[in-house]
C-alpha positions, 0 to 999 in steps of 0.5 A, spaced: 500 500 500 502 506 497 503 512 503 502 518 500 506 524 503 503 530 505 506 536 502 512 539 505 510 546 509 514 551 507 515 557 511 517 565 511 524 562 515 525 555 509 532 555 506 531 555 498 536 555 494 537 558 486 539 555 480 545 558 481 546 556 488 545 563 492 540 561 499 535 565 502 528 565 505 522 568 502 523 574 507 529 575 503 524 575 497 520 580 499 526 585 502 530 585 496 523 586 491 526 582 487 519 583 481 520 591 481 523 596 484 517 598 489 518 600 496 514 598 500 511 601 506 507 601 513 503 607 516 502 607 524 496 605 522 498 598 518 496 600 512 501 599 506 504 603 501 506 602 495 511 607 492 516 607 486 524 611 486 525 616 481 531 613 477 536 617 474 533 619 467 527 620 470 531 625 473 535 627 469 530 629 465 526 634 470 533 636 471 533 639 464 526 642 464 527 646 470 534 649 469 532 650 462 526 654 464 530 658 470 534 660 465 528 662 461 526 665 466 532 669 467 532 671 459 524 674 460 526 677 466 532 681 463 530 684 457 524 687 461 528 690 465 532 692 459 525 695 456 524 699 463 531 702 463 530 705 457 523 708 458 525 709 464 532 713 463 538 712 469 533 714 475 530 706 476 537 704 474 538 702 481 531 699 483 532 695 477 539 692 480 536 691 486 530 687 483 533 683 479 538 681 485 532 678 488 528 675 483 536 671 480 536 669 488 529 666 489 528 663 482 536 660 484 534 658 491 527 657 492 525 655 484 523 648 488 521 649 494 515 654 491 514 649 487 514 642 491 510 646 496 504 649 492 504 642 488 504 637 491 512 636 491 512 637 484 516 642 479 514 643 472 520 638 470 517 633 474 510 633 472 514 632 465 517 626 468 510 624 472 514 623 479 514 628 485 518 628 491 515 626 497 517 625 505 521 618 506 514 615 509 511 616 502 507 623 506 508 630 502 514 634 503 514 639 508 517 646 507 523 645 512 526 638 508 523 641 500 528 647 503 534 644 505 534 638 499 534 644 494 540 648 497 544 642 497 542 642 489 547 646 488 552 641 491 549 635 487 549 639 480 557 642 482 560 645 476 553 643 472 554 651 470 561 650 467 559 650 460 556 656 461 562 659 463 567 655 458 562 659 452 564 666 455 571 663 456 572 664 464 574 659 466 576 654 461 575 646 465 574 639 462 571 637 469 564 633 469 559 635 470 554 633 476 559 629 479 557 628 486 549 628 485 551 622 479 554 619 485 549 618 489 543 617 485 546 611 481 549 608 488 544 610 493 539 605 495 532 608 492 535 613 488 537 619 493 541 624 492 546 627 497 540 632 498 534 628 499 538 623 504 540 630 508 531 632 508 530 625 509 526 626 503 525 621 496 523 621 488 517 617 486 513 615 481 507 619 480 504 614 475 502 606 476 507 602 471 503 599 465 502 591 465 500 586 460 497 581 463 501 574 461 495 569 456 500 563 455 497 559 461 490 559 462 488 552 464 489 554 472 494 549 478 492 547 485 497 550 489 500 544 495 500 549 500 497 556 502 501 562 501 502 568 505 498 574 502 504 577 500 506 571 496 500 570 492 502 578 490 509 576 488 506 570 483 500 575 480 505 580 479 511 575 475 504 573 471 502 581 469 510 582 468 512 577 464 510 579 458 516 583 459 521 579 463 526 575 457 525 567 457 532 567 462 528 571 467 522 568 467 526 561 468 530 564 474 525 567 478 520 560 476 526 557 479 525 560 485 519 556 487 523 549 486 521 546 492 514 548 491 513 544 484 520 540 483 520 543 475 526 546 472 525 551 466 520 552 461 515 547 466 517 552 471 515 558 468 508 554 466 507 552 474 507 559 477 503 562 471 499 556 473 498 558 481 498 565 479 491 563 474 489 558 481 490 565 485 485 569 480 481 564 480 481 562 473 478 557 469 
């Protein structure tokens, strides 16, 4: 008489192992986020938060938007000051340095503190990039932290004036441009400059990403076990995204769960897209 055994019980603390020999938990799993970049946060209230880091081009792009439009700005602002002066004659000629002190200073220090605080954490350059700067909770930036992350703007974007200066042949430089926030957008965990790690503060998506849900597999698989919600989030997720995932991707990440289903490769894949149609409830 055959004994059928029952199903090994799998836990967040169960060792696994991945085709290339790494160990890990499903806790190590779900830390590194290994389907996307999102973080995941908790409120005092338990609730969950799902926000996504601004990456470097995303940036980069609200970077030149903005900076272009500063200096629109300041190309509006001095020829009507030019236009004034010669209305005007000499007597102004004072009132009219002194304003344009002031409006060159407030646009170049508080360009995004005005702008995250009357839009919600963004600057025109980060509506064209649809991302906003945010508390690190994922709550809204307040003043003090939108103040502090821009006046080290000026640190982050250090010799970012240097073409300028070359055009008018000051100061001729071959340094780079942006080195310090290059740094630390590229090699800082969430992709935070030196800025937003001083304010406490990060750059996140404002939009949700497009998924296509993946079709190959409709005929559902009846998971051993049950999962943990978290889990089955994780495996409804690699369905929706694996339409854009390459076939090595979706092999290794369907290996994770190995001692799950014993299967290997392209079977693999099938299984978990299999459970992922068990989860939704499809037939």
């Amino acid at each position: 008489m055959t004994t059928t055994l029952p199903p090994p019980t799998i836990t967040e603390d169960t060792d696994f192992e991945s085709a290339r020999g790494e160990q890990f938990t499903l806790k190590d799993v779900e830390k590194l986020q290994i389907l996307d970049t999102k973080v995941v946060l908790e409120s005092p209230e338990g609730a969950e938060l799902e926000i996504r880091p601004a990456g470097f081009l995303a940036r980069g792009i609200a970077l030149v938007v903005d900076e272009g439009l500063k200096l629109l700005i300041y190309v509006l602002f001095l020829l009507l000051v030019a236009l004034l002066s010669s209305f005007m004659g000499p007597a102004v000629e004072d009132l009219l340095s002194a304003l344009t002190l002031i409006v060159f200073f407030t646009v170049a220090w508080f360009y995004g503190v005005i702008f995250e605080q009357l839009n919600d954490g963004k600057t025109p350059g980060k509506v064209v990039s649809s991302i906003k700067v945010t508390n690190a909770e994922g709550t809204p930036v307040g003043i003090m932290q939108s103040i502090i992350r821009n006046l080290f703007r000026t640190v982050d974007t250090l010799f970012l004036s240097m073409p300028g200066i070359m055009l008018i042949g000051l100061i001729p430089s071959l340094i780079p441009l942006g080195v310090p926030g290059l740094f630390f957008v590229l090699f800082s965990k969430n992709f935070r400059r030196l800025g937003d790690h001083l304010a406490d503060t990060i750059v996140i998506y404002t939009t949700q990403p497009r998924v296509a849900p993946y079709r190959g597999v409709t005929s559902p698989t009846t998971l051993p076990i049950t999962l943990a919600l978290q889990d089955q989030k994780l495996l409804l997720a690699f369905q929706d995204r694996s339409s854009e995932f390459s076939d090595e991707r979706k092999i290794e990440l369907a290996e994770v769960l190995e001692p799950l289903h014993s299967q290997h490769s392209e079977e693999a894949v099938n299984v978990c897209l299999g459970y992922a149609n068990s989860i939704r409830g499809a037939s």
